[in-house]
Structure formats: structure tokens, C-alpha cells
ZAMARGU-4260 file (C-alpha; in steps of 0.2 Angstrom, whole numbers, plus 5000, padded with zeros to 4 digits):
<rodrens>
0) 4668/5829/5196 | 4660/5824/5181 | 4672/5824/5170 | 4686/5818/5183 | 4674/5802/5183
5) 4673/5799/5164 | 4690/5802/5164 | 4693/5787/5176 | 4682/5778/5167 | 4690/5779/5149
10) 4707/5775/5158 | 4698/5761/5164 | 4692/5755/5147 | 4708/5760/5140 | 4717/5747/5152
15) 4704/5735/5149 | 4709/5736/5129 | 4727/5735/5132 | 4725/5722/5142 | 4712/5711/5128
20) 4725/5715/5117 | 4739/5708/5125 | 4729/5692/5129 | 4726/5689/5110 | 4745/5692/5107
25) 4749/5679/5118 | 4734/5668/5113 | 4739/5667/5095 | 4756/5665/5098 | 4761/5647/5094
30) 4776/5635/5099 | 4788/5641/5088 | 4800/5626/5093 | 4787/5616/5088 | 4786/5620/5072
35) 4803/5622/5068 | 4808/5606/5073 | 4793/5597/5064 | 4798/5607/5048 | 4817/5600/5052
40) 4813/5584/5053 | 4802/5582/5039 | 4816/5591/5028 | 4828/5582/5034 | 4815/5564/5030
45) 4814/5568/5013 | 4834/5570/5010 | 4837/5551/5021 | 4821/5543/5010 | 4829/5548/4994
50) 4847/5543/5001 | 4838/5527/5006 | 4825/5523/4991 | 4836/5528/4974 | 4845/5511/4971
55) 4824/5502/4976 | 4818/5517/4964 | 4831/5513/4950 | 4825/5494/4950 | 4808/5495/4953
60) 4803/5508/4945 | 4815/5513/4931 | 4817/5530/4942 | 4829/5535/4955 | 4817/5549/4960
65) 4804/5539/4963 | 4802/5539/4980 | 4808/5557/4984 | 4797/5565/4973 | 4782/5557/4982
70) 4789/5561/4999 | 4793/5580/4996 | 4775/5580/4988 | 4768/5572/5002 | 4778/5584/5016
75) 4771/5598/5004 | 4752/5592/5008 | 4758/5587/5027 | 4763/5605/5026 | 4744/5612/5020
80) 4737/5601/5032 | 4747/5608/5045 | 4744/5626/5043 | 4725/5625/5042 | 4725/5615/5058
85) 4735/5627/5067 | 4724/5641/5059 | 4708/5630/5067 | 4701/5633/5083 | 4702/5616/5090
90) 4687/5617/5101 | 4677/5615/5086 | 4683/5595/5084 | 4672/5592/5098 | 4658/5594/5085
95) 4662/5581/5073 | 4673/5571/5085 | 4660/5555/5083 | 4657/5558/5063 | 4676/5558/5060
100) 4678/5542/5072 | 4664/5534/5063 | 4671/5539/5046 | 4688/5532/5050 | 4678/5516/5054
105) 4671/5514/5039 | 4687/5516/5028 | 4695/5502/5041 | 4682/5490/5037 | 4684/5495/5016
110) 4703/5488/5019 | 4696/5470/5020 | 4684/5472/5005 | 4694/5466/4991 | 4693/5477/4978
115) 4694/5493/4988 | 4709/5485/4998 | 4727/5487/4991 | 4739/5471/4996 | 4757/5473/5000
120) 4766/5459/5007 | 4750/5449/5013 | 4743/5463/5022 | 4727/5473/5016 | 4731/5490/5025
125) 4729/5504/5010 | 4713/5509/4999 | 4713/5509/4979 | 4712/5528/4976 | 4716/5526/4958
130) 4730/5537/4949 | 4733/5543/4967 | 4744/5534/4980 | 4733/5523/4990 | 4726/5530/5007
135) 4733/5522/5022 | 4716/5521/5034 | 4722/5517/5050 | 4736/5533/5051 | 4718/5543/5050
140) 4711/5532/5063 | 4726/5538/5077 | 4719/5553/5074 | 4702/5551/5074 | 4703/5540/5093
145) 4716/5553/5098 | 4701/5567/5095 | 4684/5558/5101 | 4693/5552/5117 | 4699/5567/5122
150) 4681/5574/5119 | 4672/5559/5127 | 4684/5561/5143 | 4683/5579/5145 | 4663/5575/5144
155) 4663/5560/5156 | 4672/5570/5171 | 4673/5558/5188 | 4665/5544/5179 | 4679/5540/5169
160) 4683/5531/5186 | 4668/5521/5185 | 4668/5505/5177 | 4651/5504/5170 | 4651/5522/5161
165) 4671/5523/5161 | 4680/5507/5156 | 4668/5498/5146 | 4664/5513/5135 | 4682/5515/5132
170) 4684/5497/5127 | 4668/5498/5117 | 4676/5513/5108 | 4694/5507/5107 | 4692/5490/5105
175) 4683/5488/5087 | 4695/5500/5077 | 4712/5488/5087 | 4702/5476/5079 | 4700/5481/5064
180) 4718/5486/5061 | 4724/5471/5068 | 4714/5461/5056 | 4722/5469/5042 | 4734/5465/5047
185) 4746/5479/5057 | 4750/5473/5076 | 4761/5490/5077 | 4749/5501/5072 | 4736/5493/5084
190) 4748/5495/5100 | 4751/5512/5095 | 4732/5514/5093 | 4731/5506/5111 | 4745/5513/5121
195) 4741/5532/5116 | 4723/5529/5121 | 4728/5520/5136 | 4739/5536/5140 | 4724/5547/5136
200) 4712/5535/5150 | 4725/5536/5163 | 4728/5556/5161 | 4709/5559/5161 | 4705/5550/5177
205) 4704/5533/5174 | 4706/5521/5188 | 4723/5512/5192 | 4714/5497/5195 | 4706/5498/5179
210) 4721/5503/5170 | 4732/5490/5175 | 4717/5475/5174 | 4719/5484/5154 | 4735/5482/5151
215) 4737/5466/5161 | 4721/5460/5148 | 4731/5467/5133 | 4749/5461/5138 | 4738/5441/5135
220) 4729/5444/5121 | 4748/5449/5113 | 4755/5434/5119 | 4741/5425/5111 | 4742/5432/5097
225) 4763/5428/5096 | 4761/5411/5098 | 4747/5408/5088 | 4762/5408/5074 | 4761/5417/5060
230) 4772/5436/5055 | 4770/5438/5072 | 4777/5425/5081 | 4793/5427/5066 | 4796/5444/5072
235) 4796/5436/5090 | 4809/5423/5087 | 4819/5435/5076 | 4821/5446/5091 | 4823/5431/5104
240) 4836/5424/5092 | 4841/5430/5075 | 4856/5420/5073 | 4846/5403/5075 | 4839/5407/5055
245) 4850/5423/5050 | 4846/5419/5031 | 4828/5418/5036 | 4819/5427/5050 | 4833/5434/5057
250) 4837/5440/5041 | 4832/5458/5043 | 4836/5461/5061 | 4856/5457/5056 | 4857/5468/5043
255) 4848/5482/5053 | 4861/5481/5065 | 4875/5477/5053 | 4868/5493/5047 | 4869/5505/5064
260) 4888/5495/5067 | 4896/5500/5052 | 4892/5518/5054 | 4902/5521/5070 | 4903/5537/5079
265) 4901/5549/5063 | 4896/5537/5048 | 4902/5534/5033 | 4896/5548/5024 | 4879/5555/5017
270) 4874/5544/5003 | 4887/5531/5005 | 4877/5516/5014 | 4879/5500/5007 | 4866/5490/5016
275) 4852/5502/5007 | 4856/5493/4992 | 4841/5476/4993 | 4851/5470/5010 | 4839/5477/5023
280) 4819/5478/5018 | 4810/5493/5019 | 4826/5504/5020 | 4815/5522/5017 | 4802/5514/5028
285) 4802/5510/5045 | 4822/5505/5041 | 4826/5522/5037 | 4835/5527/5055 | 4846/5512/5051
290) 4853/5520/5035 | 4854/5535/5045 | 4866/5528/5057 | 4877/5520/5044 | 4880/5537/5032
295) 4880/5550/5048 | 4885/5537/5064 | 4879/5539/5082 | 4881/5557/5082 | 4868/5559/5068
300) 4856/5544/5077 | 4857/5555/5091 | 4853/5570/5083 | 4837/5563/5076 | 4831/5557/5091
305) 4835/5572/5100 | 4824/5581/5090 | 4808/5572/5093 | 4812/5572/5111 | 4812/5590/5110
310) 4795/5588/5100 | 4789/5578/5113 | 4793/5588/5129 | 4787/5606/5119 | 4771/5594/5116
315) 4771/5590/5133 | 4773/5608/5138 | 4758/5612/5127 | 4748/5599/5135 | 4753/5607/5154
320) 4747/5625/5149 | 4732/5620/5139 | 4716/5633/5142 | 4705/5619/5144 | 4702/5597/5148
325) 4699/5593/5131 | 4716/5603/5124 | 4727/5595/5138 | 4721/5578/5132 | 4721/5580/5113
330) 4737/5586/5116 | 4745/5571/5129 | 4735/5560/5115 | 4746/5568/5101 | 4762/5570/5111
335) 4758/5549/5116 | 4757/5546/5098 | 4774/5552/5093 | 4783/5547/5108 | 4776/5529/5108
340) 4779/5526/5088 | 4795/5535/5089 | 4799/5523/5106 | 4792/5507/5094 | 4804/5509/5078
345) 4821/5514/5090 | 4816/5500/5098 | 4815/5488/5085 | 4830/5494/5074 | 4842/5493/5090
350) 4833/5475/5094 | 4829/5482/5110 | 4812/5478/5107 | 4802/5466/5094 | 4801/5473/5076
355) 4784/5481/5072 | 4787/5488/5055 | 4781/5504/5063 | 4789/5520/5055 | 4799/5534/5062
360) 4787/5548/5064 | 4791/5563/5051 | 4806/5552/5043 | 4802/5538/5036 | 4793/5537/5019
365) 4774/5535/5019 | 4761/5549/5011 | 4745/5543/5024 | 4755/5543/5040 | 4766/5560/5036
370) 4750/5571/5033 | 4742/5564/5047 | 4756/5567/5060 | 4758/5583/5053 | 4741/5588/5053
375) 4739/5580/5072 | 4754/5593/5076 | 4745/5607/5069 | 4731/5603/5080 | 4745/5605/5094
380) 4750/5620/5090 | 4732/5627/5088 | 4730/5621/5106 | 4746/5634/5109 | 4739/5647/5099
385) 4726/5647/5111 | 4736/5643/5128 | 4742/5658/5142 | 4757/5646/5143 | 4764/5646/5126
390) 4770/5663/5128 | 4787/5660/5140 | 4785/5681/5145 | 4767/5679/5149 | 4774/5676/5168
395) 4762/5666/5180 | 4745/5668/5173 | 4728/5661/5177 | 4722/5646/5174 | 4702/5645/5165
400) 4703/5628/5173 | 4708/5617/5185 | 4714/5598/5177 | 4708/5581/5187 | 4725/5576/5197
405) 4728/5558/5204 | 4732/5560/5221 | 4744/5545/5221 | 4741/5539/5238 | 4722/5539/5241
410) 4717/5540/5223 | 4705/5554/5226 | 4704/5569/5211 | 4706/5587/5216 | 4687/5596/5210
415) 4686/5606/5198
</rodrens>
């Protein structure tokens, strides 16, 4: 009887390994589609910013290669920070949430301190690193806002619906760093800043109310700001009417578009654009999907954004199956961040929207805000390393935890 009993039990402990074992397999299995497409695209950024940069590179710079060079070295960092973030255990941000957002804010306020700033075009938006390219603050500072209000909300629970301990926190936190970027000054980075922390508010259990009285109070102050004249109110009239000043503001909105025309359904060849060469500004930058439409058409535009829709609905996957609250909105504050950027530059090149001079996520050229986004999507797949979900075989498992849901007609959350 005695041994029949131990027997039982090392079956029992046998079962129990096996079954730890198969837990950590599927834990440290990431989102291989993920990866693959972010690799993809970034590959496929440096080949469209060295197709769109050599002529800029030859004049500039005496160097065709200018530009490439620093965009495969940049993807090669992007790529470092990538795999140590997938490597981390993301539930350790939590720690230094507040000393990373408070470290992004002080690098914010050294782009307004000449002398530390870099000015391009009448905008302080990078930091003098010396012999190194200049540091691009407010692409850390998504980041930063993405993590400490994904840590804060998963913290504040039900009185995220409050107003006094909910919204005017949130606006106390949010509303310093839109400033800041906004005085640089970079509208398009601070809507992005806005909208994905907006999306993370709502998500984590935020009133509607207050929602909408926040996008209602933002929606004025853009208005303000638009007709207060300025860039801003250019970009307006150039979207509005672009013809009315074609060799002025309207200038770069035609040629985007003359751009996307003359490429048809399949282009006119890799390499062979014509409107790369000094017609439209910032062809490798946020311009960069126009090129792409003249040399490989709609079918290559397509394509592109194909991709990050894929990125973003594996994101969003990742986000549904996430272990725990503050995993689910790190990662809807990541997936927001690429969707709303990537929504912002289509926008603008197709003039379906103002231009913002906001660039195509993992394409266009730019060191701060490749490593950042590759970094943030390392940190998205770390929440899939540690996700039941992320492994499609793993059947129907258990949640850990039960996410706050808006009950869309009484506005009651389900307990947790």
C-alpha cells in the first residue's frame, strides 16, 4: 500500500513537471509574426531610404551613402534594442516607470536650451550628442508615457473613472510632456503623444464622459493653435487648398501626390523616381511612402501597409492575451502608437488628412524614432513571451486575470 502510494505520488509530481514544463514553453514562445514582419519592414526601410536619399546625399554631403549607411546602422542598434527588450521581463518597468518618464522630461526641456538643442528648419526638436547623430527626445518620450500610464492605470483600478484621481492626474501627467513637444515645435508628435495615451485612458476604464469632454478640449486647442497662423495654419491651407499657392504652401502636397500618380498600379521601377530628386522635401523622411508608390505603384503601397496592419492586429492579439492589466495596456499603448503614426503619415501623403511631418513607422529614415519603435515592439513581444495566448496550440487556457470591460450600455466595469 505504501509503495502503491508513493508510486501515485511521483506520477503526481511527474505530471506536475510536465505540465511546468509545457507552461514555460508556451510562456517563452514569442509572436513570431511579429517579428518577422518588423524585421521585414525595417529591411525593406533601409533599401526605400537609400533609393530616396542618394541624389539629397550626393549634394549635401558629397556621399550617395549618406543616408543608408546611417539607417542600416540605426536598424542594427533598433535591432539590439529589440532583442534585449524581448529578453526583459516586462513587469519590471513598473519599477522605473516614473524615473524613465521623469528622465524623458528633462531631455524635453534640454531641446529648448540653446546650446543643447540642434535646429533644423526653425524647430528645436534634437540634442547635440557631439560626433554622434543628434537624439531625437520626444520619440523616447512615447515610450516613456506609453510605460508609466500603463503602470499608473493598472494601479488606479475603478478610480480611473473618477475625475479627481483619474482625469486630472492623467492631464497632470500627459499634459506637460504635449506641451513641451509642442513648444519645440512638433504638432505631430504631440497628437500622436495624445491620441495613444488617450487610447490607453479609455481602455483602462476611463469614463466616456471624460473621454469625450478630452477630446472635445483637445479637438479646440488644435483649432486654436491652426489659426493662430504660423507652420501650422500652412499645413492647414495647403491641405484645404493647395492649388491656391502650388509654388508656395501647396508646394509639397502636389508633388507628394504627383508622386503616388505617376506610379500607377505597379510603379515605375525600383530606383527610378523622379520626384526624389529635390521636387518633394523630406523624400527619406516622412515622404518616403510617396517614393515608394512612384517606383513599385499601388501594389507596392499596398503591400507596406499591409504589413503594419498585420503588425497591429498580432499587437492587438498580444494585448487580448496579455497575463496581466499592465501587459494589456502597454501593449494597446504600443499597438496605438503604430497604428495612430502609421494612420497620420498615410493620411497626410494621400491628402486625406493635414500633413504632420510624422514618419512611417519602421520606414522612413530617422535613428531616435527607429530604435525606439523597435525597442517598444520588443517590449511587445516580451509581453508574448510571457502570454498563455501567444502560443495558437495552447487551446483555451486560463486567464491569471480578469480585464476591466465597459459595459456599453450602463457603463458599469465587470470586478476583477
Amino acid at each position: 500500500m505504501g509503495d502503491a502510494g508513493g508510486d501515485r505520488r511521483g506520477g503526481a509530481l511527474i505530471a506536475a513537471a510536465i505540465e511546468i514544463g509545457r507552461e514555460r514553453i508556451r510562456g517563452a514562445r514569442i509572436d513570431y509574426a511579429v517579428l518577422i514582419v518588423t524585421l521585414a519592414l525595417t529591411l525593406f526601410g533601409v533599401l526605400a531610404v537609400y533609393s530616396a536619399s542618394f541624389a539629397f546625399g550626393a549634394l549635401e554631403f558629397n556621399d550617395a551613402h549618406y543616408f543608408v549607411v546611417r539607417q542600416a546602422s540605426f536598424a542594427l542598434l533598433g535591432g539590439v534594442a529589440m532583442c534585449i527588450a524581448l529578453r526583459f521581463d516586462y513587469h519590471r518597468l513598473r519599477m522605473l516607470s516614473l524615473l524613465l518618464l521623469l528622465g524623458v522630461m528633462a531631455l524635453l526641456v534640454l531641446t529648448l536650451i540653446p546650446g543643447f538643442s540642434v535646429e533644423q528648419n526653425g524647430a528645436r526638436r534634437w540634442i547635440n550628442l557631439g560626433p554622434l547623430p543628434p537624439l531625437q527626445p520626444s520619440e523616447l518620450a512615447k515610450l516613456a508615457l506609453i510605460i508609466y500610464i500603463a503602470d499608473w492605470l493598472s494601479a488606479k483600478g475603478d478610480e480611473a473613472r473618477s475625475f479627481s484621481l483619474g482625469v486630472l492626474p492623467f492631464v497632470f501627467v500627459v499634459g506637460p510632456a504635449a506641451a513641451l513637444v509642442m513648444l519645440e515645435p512638433d504638432m505631430g508628435t504631440t497628437i500622436v503623444l495624445l491620441l495613444t495615451t488617450g487610447t490607453q485612458f479609455f481602455i483602462g476604464g476611463a469614463s466616456l464622459k471624460h473621454v469625450a469632454a478630452l477630446v472635445a478640449t483637445g479637438a479646440i486647442a488644435g483649432a486654436v493653435l491652426i489659426v493662430s497662423g504660423g507652420y501650422r495654419a500652412d499645413r492647414w491651407m495647403a491641405w484645404v487648398s493647395p492649388d491656391s499657392d502650388a509654388a508656395g504652401n501647396g508646394f509639397h502636397i502636389i508633388q507628394l501626390l504627383i508622386a503616388l500618380g505617376s506610379g500607377g498600379l505597379t510603379g515605375v521601377d525600383w530606383g527610378q523616381s523622379r520626384q526624389k530628386f529635390f521636387y518633394i522635401p523630406g523624400a527619406h523622411t516622412d515622404g518616403i511612402l510617396a517614393i515608394i508608390g512612384e517606383e513599385l505603384g499601388l501594389l507596392g503601397t499596398l503591400a507596406v501597409m499591409l504589413l503594419i496592419g498585420i503588425l497591429v492586429y498580432r499587437g492587438l492579439r498580444i494585448a487580448a492575451g496579455a497575463r496581466d492589466e499592465f501587459g494589456h495596456l502597454l501593449a494597446v499603448g504600443i499597438v496605438s502608437w503604430i497604428g495612430y503614426q502609421s494612420i497620420l503619415n498615410v493620411g497626410g501623403i494621400t491628402r486625406t488628412i493635414p500633413m504632420t511631418g510624422i514618419p512611417l513607422p519602421l520606414v522612413s529614415y530617422g535613428g531616435s524614432a527607429l530604435i525606439a519603435m523597435m525597442g517598444a515592439i520588443g517590449l511587445l513581444l516580451s509581453i508574448s513571451r510571457f502570454s498563455q495566448e501567444s502560443d495558437p496550440s495552447a487551446g483555451n487556457p486560463r486567464r491569471r486575470w480578469s480585464r476591466p470591460t465597459r459595459a456599453r450600455w450602463n457603463g458599469t466595469r465587470r470586478t476583477r
